[in-house]
C-alpha angles and dihedrals in degrees: 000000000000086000091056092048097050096044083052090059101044093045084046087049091046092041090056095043093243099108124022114195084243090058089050090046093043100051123113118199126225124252089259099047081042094058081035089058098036090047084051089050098050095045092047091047087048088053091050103036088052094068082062087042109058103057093051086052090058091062 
């Protein structure tokens, strides 16, 4: 779902002239959106990867 949205998006941005693919491929973050990104990655991997955790703890 979250594939269809963003592709919406995208193919909405490119239709209206704001955004083209080659500026979203081409975009570099900053040093601050890049720690922002890579915070939200390692706390969505720990929230997934619990859920293979826990049960290994209760042995």
């Amino acid at each position: 779902m979250l594939h269809d949205r963003l592709d919406t998006i995208e193919c909405l941005l490119a239709t209206k002239g704001i955004l083209s693919a080659a500026d979203i491929d081409a975009y570099e973050p900053d040093e601050e959106v890049a720690k922002k990104r890579e915070h939200w990655r390692a706390e969505y991997l720990a929230r997934i990867l619990r859920v293979l955790q826990e049960p290994l703890d209760t042995l």
